[in-house]
C-alpha angles and dihedrals in degrees: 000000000000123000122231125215127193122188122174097219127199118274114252102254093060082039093062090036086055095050099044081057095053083044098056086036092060090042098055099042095044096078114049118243114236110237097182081095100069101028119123129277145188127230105243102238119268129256094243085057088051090049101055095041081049087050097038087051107046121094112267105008100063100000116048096359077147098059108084102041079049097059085040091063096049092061087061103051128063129068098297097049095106092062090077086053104051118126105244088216101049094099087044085052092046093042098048083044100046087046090060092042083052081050094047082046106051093049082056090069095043091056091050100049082050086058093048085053110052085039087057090244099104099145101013140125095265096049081050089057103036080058093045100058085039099059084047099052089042096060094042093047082051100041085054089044080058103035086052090045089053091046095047089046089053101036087057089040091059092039089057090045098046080051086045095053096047088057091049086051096051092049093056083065111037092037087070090038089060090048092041082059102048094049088046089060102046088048094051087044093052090042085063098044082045098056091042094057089045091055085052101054089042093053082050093045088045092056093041093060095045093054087046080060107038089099097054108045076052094059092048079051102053089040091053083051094045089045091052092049091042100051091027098235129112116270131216117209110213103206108236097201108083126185099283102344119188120254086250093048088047097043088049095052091050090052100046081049091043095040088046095058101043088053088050090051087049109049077051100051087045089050097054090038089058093056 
């Protein structure tokens, strides 16, 4: 005995509609999309950035800023500092002084043979001995005047030195602070134009990758429509394209849509073929 089979099919029009889908669906899957479009990307880094590694990096600007203030301050320790700092006139200055003590001096004896004199004893033992004790007491009095000069000159020489070597010293750390500032601010520079040109390229790669999809989100729009028409309910399309998805997010989206479609077009395709 024969089997009778009754379907309710779908009326034509949702039949077309449903044919034109799994088309479009074969047409648009059937070509790849090149993502390399709106894959991501790095901002190369910025001049500025170049200029202060350049900078952190090179021999006496970042690395060993220090050195030659260092080296600079050893010339001016040790026992023999002082030499670099003494005064080129000071022998002129202890010469022209110890000429007008021999003046002062000399003046001295002359005073003492005029007191011999008026006292009858020009010539005489006393005034030998009044000169005698004179003279003593003279060139100690001037080796002390010149002691004292070449004291004074090296006491102000090492002091000069000692002040010589502390600004040596202080260079050898602000020197690298200065530079430590200057390749702060280009890096921090570079870092903004940096950012900025990576926002650019992933607002391109962003709209790249929208327009790749376009398609695509218009096909999930246009199955959602021919769904509702088909069951007679009222449909609600879910957009697949979400602020920066990942390419898996993305390649799983296209595949539940894709996979959606094709099952609808099946189930359509087993039922006709029943009739």
């Amino acid at each position: 005995m024969a089997v009778q089979q009754t379907q309710m099919l779908p009326p034509q029009y949702v039949e077309d509609l449903q044919k034109d889908l799994g088309t479009q669906l074969t047409a648009l899957t059937a070509a790849p999309l090149d993502t390399s479009r709106f894959a991501p990307q790095v901002a190369g880094q910025d001049q500025a950035q170049a200029d202060a590694y350049t900078m952190a990096t090179t021999q006496g600007q970042g690395i060993g800023a220090f050195s030659p203030y260092i080296t600079q301050a050893g010339a001016y320790s040790g026992p023999n500092a002082y030499q670099s700092f003494m005064s080129p006139y000071q022998q002129d200055v202890i010469d022209a002084t110890l000429a007008e003590y021999d003046t002062q001096a000399a003046a001295g004896l002359t005073g003492i043979g005029l007191q011999a004199a008026q006292s009858g004893n020009l010539g005489g033992g006393r005034e030998g001995v009044m000169r005698s004790q004179y003279q003593n007491k003279s060139d100690l009095n001037r080796a002390l005047l010149q002691s004292g000069l070449l004291q004074q000159g090296f006491t102000q020489a090492n002091q000069l030195a000692n002040q010589a070597f502390g600004q040596q010293q202080a260079l050898a750390q602000q020197v690298p602070q200065l530079y430590g500032a200057d390749i702060g601010t280009l890096r921090s520079a570079g870092a903004g134009q940096q950012s900025q040109a990576q926002a650019v390229l992933d607002a391109q790669r962003e709209a790249n990758r929208l327009e790749a999809y376009e398609p695509y989100e218009r096909l999930g729009y246009q199955q959602t429509g021919v769904a509702s028409i088909a069951s007679g309910a009222p449909g609600q399309y879910q957009s697949m394209v979400t602020p920066n998805p990942t390419p898996l997010q993305t390649a799983l989206g296209i595949a539940s849509v894709g996979g959606g479609l094709l099952g609808n077009y099946g189930d359509y395709l087993r039922g006709k073929n029943t009739t």
